[in-house]
Gaussian input, Z-matrix of N, CA and C with variables (Angstrom, degrees):
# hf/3-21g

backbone

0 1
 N
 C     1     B1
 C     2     B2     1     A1
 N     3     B3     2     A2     1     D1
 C     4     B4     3     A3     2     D2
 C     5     B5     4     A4     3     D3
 N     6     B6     5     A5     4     D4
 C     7     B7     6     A6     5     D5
 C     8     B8     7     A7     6     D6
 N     9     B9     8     A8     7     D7
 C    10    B10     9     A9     8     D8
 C    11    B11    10    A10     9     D9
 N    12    B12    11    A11    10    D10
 C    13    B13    12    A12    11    D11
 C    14    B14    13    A13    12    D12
 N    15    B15    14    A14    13    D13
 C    16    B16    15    A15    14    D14
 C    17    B17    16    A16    15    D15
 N    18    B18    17    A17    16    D16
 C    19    B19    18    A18    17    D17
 C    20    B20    19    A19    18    D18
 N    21    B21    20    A20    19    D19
 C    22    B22    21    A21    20    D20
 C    23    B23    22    A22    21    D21
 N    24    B24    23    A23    22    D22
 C    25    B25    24    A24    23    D23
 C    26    B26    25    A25    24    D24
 N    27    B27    26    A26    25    D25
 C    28    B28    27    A27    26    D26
 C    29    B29    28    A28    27    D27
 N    30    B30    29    A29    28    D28
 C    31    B31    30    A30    29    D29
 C    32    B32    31    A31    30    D30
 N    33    B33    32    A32    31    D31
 C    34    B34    33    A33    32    D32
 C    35    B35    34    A34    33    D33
 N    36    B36    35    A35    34    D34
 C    37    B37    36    A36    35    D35
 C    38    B38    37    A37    36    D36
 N    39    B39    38    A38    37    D37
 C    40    B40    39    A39    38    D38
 C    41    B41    40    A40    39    D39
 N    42    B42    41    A41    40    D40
 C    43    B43    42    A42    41    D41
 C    44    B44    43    A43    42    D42
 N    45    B45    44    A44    43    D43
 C    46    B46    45    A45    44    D44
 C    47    B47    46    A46    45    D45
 N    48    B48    47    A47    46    D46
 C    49    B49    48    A48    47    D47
 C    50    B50    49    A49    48    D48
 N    51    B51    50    A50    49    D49
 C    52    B52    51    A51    50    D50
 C    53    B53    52    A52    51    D51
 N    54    B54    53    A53    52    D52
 C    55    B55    54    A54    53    D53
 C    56    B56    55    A55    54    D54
 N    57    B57    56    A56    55    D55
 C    58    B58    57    A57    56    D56
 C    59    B59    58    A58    57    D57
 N    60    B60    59    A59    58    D58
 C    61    B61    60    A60    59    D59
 C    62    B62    61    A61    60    D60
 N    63    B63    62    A62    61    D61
 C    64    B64    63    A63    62    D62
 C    65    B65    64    A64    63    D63
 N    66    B66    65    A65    64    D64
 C    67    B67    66    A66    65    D65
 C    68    B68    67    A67    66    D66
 N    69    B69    68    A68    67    D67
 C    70    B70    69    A69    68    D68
 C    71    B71    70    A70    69    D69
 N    72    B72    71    A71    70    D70
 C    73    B73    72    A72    71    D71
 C    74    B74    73    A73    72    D72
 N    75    B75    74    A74    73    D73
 C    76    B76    75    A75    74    D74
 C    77    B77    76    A76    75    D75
 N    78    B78    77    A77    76    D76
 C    79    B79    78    A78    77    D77
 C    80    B80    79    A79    78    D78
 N    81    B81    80    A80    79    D79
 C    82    B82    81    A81    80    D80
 C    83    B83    82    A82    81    D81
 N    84    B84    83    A83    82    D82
 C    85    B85    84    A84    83    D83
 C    86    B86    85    A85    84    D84
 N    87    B87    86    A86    85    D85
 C    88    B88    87    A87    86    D86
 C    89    B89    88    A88    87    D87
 N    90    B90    89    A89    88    D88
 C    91    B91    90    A90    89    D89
 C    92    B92    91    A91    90    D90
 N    93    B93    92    A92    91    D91
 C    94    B94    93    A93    92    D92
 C    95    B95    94    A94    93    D93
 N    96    B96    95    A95    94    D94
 C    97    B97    96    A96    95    D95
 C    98    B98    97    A97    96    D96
 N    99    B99    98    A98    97    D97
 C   100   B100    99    A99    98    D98
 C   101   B101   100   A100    99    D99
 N   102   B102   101   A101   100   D100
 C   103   B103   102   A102   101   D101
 C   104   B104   103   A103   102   D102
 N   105   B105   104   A104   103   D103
 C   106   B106   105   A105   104   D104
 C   107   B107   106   A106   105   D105
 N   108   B108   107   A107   106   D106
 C   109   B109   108   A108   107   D107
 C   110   B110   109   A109   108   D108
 N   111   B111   110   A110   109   D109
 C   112   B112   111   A111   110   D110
 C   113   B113   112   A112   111   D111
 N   114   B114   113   A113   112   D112
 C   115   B115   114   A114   113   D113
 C   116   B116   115   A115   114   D114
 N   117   B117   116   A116   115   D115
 C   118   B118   117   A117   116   D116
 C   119   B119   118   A118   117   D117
 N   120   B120   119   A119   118   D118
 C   121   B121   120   A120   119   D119
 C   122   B122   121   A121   120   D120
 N   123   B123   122   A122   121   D121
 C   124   B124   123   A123   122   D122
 C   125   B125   124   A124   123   D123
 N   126   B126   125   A125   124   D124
 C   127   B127   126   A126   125   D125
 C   128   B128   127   A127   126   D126
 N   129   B129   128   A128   127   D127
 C   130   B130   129   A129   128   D128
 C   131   B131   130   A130   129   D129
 N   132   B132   131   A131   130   D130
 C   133   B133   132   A132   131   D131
 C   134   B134   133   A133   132   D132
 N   135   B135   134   A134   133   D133
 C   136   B136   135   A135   134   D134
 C   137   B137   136   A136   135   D135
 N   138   B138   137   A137   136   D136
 C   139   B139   138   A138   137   D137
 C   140   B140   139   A139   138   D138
 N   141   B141   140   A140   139   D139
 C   142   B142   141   A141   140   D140
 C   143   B143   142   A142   141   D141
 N   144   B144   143   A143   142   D142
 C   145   B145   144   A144   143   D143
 C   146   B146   145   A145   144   D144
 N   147   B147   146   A146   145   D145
 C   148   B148   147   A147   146   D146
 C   149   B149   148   A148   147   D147
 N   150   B150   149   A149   148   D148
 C   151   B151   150   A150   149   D149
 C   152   B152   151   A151   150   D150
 N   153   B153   152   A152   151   D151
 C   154   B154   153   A153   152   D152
 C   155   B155   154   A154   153   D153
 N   156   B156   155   A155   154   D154
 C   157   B157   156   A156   155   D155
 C   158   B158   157   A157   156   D156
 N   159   B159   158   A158   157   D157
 C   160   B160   159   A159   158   D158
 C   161   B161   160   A160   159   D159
 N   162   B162   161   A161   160   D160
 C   163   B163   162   A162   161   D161
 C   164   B164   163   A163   162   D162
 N   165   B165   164   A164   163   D163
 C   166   B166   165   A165   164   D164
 C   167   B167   166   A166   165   D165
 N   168   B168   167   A167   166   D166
 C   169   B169   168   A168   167   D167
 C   170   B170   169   A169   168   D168
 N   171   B171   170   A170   169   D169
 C   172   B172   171   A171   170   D170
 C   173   B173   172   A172   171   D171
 N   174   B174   173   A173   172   D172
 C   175   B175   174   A174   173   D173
 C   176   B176   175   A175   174   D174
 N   177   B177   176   A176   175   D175
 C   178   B178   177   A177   176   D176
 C   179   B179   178   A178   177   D177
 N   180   B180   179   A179   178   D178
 C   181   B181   180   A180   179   D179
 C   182   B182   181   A181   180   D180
 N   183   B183   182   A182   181   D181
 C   184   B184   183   A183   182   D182
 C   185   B185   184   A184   183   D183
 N   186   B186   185   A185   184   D184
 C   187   B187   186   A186   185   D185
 C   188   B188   187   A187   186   D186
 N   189   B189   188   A188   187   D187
 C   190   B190   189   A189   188   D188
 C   191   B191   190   A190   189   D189
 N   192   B192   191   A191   190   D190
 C   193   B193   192   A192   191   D191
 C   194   B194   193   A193   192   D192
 N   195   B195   194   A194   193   D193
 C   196   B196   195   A195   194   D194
 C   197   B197   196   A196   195   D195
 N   198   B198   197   A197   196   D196
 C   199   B199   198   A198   197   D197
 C   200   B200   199   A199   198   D198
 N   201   B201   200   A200   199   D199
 C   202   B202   201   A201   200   D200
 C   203   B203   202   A202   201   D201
 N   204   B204   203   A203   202   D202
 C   205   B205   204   A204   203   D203
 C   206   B206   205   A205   204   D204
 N   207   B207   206   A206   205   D205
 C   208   B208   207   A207   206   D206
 C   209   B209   208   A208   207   D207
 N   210   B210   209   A209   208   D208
 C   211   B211   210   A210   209   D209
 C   212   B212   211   A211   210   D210
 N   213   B213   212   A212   211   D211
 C   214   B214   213   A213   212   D212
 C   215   B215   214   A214   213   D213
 N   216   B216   215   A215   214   D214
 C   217   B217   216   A216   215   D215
 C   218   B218   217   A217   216   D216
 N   219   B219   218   A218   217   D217
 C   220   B220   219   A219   218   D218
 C   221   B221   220   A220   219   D219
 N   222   B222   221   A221   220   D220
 C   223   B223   222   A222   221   D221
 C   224   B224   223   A223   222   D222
 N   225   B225   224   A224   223   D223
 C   226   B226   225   A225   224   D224
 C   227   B227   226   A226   225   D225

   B1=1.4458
   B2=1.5255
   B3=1.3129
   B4=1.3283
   B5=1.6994
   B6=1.5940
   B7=1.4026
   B8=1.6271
   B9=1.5029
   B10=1.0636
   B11=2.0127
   B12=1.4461
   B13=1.5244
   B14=1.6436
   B15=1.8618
   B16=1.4876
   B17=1.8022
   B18=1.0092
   B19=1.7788
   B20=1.7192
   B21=0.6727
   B22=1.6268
   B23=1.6372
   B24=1.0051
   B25=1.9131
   B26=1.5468
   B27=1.4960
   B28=1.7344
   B29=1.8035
   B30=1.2555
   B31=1.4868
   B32=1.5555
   B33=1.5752
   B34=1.6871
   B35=1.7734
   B36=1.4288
   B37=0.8583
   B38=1.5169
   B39=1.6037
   B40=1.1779
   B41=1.5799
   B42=1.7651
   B43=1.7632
   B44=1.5484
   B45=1.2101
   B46=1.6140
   B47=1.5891
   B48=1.6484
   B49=1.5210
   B50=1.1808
   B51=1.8128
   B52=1.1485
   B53=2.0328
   B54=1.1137
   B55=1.6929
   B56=1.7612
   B57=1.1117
   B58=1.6018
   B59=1.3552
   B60=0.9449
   B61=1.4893
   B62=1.5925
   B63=1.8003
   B64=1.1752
   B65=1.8365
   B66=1.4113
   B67=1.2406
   B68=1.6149
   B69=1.3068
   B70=1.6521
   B71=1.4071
   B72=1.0758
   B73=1.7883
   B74=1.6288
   B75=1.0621
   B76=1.5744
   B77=1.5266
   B78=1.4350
   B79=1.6072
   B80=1.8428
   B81=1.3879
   B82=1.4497
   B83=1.8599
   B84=1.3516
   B85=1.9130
   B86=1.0954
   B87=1.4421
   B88=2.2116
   B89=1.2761
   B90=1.6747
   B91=1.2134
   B92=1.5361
   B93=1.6949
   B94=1.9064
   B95=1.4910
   B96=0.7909
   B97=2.2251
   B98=1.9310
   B99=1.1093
   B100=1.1646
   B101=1.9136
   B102=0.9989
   B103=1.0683
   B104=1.7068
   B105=1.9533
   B106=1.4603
   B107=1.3706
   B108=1.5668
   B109=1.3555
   B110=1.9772
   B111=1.1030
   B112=1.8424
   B113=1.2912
   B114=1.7494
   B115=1.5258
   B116=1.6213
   B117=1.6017
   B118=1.2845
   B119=1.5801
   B120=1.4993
   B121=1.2862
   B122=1.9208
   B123=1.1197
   B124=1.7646
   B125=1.1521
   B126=1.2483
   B127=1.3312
   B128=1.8626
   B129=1.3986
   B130=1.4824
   B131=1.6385
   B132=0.8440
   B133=1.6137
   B134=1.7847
   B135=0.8212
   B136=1.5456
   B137=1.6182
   B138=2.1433
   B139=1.1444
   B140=1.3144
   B141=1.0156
   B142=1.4736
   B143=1.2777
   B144=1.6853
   B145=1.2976
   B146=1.7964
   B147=1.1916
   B148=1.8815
   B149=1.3205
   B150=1.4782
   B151=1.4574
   B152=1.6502
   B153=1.0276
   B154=1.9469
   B155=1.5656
   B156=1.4433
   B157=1.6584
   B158=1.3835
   B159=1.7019
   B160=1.3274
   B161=1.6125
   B162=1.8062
   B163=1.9439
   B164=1.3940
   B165=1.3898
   B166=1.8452
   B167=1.2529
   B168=1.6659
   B169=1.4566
   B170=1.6503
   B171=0.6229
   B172=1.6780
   B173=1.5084
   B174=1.6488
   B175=1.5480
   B176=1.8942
   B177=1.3604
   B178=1.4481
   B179=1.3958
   B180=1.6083
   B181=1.3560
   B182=1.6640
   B183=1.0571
   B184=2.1101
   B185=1.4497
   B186=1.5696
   B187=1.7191
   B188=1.8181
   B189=1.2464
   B190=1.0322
   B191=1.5407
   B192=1.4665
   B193=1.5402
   B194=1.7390
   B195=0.8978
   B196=1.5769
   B197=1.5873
   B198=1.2031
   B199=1.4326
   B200=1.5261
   B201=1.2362
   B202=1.3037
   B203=1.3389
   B204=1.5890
   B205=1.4124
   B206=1.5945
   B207=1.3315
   B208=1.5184
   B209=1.4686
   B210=1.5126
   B211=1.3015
   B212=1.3489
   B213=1.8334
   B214=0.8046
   B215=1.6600
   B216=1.0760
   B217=2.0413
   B218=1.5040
   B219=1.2869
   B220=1.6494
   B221=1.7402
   B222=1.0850
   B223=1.2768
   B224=1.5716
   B225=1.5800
   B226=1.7265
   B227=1.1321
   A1=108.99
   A2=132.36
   A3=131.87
   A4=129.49
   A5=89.71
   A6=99.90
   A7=110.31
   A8=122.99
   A9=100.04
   A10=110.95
   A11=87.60
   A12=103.32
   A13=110.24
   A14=103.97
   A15=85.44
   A16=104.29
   A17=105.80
   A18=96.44
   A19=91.35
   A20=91.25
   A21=125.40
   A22=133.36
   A23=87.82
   A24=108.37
   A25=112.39
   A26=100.72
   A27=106.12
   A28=99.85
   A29=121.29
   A30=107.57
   A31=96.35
   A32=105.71
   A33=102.08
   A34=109.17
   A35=151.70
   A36=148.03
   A37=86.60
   A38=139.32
   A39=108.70
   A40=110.29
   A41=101.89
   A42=101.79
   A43=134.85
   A44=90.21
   A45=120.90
   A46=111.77
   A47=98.12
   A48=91.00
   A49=121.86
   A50=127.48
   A51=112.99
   A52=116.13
   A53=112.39
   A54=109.83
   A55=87.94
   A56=134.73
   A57=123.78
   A58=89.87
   A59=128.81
   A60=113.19
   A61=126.65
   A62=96.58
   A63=126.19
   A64=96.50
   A65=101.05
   A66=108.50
   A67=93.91
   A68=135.19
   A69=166.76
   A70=76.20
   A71=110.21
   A72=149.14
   A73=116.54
   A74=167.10
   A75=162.30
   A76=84.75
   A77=109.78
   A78=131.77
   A79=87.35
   A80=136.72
   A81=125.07
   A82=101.56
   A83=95.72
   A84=78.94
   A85=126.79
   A86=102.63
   A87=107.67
   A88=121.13
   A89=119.02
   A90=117.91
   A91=139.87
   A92=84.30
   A93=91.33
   A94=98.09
   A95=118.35
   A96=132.77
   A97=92.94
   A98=114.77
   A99=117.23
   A100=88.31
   A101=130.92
   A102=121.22
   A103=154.35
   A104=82.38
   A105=111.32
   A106=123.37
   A107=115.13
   A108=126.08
   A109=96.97
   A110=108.00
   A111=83.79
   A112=102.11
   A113=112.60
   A114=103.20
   A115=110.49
   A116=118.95
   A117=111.11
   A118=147.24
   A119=102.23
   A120=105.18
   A121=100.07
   A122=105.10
   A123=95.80
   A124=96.98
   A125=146.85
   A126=130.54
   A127=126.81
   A128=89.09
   A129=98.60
   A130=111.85
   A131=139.61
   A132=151.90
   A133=84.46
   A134=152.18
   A135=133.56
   A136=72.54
   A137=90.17
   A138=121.44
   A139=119.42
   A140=139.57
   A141=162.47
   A142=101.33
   A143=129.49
   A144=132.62
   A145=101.84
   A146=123.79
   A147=123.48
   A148=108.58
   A149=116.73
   A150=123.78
   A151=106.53
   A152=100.52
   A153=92.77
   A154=82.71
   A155=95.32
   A156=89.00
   A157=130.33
   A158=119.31
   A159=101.52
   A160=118.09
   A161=94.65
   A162=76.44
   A163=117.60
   A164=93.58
   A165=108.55
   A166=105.25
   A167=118.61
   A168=103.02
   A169=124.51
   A170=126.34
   A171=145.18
   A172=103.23
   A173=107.55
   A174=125.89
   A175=94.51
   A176=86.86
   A177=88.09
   A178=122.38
   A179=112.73
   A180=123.45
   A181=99.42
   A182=117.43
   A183=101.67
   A184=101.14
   A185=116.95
   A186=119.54
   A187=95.28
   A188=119.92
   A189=111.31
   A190=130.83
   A191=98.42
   A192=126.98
   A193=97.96
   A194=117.98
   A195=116.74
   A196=84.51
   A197=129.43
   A198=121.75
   A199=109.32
   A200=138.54
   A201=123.20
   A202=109.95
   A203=136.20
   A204=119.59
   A205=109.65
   A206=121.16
   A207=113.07
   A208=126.54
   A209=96.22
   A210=92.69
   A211=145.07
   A212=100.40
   A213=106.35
   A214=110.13
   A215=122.43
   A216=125.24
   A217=106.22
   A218=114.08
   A219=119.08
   A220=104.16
   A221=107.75
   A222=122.59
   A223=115.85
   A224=107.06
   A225=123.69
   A226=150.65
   D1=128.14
   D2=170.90
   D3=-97.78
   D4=111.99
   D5=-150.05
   D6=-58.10
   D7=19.65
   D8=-176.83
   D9=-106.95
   D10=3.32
   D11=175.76
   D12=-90.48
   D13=-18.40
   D14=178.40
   D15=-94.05
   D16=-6.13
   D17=179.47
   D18=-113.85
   D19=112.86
   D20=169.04
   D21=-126.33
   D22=2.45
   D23=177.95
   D24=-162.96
   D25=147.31
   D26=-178.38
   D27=-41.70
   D28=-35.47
   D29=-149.82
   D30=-76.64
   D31=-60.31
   D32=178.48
   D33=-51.42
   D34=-12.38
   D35=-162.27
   D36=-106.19
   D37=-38.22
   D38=-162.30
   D39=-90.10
   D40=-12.04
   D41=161.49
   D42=-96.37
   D43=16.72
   D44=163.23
   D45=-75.96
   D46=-56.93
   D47=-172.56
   D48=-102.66
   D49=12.32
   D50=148.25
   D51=-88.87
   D52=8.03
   D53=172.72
   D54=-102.11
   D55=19.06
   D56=147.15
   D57=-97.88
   D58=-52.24
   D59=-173.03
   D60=-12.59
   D61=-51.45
   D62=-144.70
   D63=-83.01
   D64=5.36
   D65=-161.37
   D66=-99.03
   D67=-30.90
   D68=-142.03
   D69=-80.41
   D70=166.96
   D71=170.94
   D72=-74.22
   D73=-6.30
   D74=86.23
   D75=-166.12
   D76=-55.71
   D77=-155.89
   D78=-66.65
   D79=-35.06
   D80=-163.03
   D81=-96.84
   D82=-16.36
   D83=-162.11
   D84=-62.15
   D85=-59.32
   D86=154.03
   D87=-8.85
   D88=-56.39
   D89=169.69
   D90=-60.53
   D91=-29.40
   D92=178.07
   D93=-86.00
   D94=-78.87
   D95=164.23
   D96=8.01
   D97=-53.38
   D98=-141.71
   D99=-105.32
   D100=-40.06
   D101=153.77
   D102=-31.37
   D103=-56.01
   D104=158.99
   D105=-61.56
   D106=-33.54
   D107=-177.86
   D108=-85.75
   D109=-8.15
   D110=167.27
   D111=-141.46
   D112=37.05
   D113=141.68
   D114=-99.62
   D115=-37.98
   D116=154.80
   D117=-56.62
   D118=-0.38
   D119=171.20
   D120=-102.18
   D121=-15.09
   D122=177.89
   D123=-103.67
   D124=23.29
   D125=123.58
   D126=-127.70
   D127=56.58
   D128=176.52
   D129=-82.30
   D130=11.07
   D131=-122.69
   D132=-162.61
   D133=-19.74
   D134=-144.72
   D135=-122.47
   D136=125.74
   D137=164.14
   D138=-110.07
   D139=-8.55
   D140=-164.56
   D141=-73.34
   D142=78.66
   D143=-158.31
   D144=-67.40
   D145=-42.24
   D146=159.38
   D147=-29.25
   D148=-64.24
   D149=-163.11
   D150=-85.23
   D151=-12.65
   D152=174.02
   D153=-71.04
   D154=-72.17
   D155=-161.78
   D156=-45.52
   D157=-2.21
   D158=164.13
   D159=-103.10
   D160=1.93
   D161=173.99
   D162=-106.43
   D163=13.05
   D164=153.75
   D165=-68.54
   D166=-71.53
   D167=-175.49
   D168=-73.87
   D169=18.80
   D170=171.61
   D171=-83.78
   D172=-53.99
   D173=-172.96
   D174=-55.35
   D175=-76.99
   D176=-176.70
   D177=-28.40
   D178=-71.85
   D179=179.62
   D180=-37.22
   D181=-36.30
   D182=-156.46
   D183=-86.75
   D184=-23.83
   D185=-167.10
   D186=-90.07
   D187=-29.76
   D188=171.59
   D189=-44.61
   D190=-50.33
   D191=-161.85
   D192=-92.71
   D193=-11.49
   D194=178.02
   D195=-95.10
   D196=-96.48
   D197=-171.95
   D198=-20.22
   D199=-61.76
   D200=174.97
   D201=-56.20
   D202=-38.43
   D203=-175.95
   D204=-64.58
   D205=-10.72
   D206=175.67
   D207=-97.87
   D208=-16.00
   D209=172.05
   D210=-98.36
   D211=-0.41
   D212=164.24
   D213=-92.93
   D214=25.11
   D215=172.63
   D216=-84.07
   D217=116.77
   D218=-176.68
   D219=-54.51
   D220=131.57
   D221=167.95
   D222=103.86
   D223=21.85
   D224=149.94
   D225=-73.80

């Protein structure tokens, strides 16, 4: 499935990236969880269907690269 067909809107994108969360280390998730929840509230307001769509792919790109920065940390 290609995840960029299932997030197609802030909402599927913002429950996208707290089930990466779930992917995080116990001790890191709080931090991302809680992050995600106040980058989507500072742009709950953005109608600018261009600019949604790039802080979807922005979203993506950054949850990607954090999940890989943890998994490659010995003791995952």
């Amino acid at each position: 499935m290609n995840v960029n067909k299932v997030v197609s809107n802030p909402l599927n994108l913002y429950r996208y990236l707290l089930r990466q969360c779930k992917k995080l280390p116990t001790n890191a998730q709080d931090h991302y969880k809680h992050h995600v929840r106040q980058s989507f509230n500072s742009h709950i307001d953005e109608t600018n269907p261009e600019r949604i769509r790039q802080i979807i792919e922005r979203a993506m790109e950054d949850a990607e690269w954090i999940v890989k920065k943890y998994s490659k940390q010995p003791g995952m």
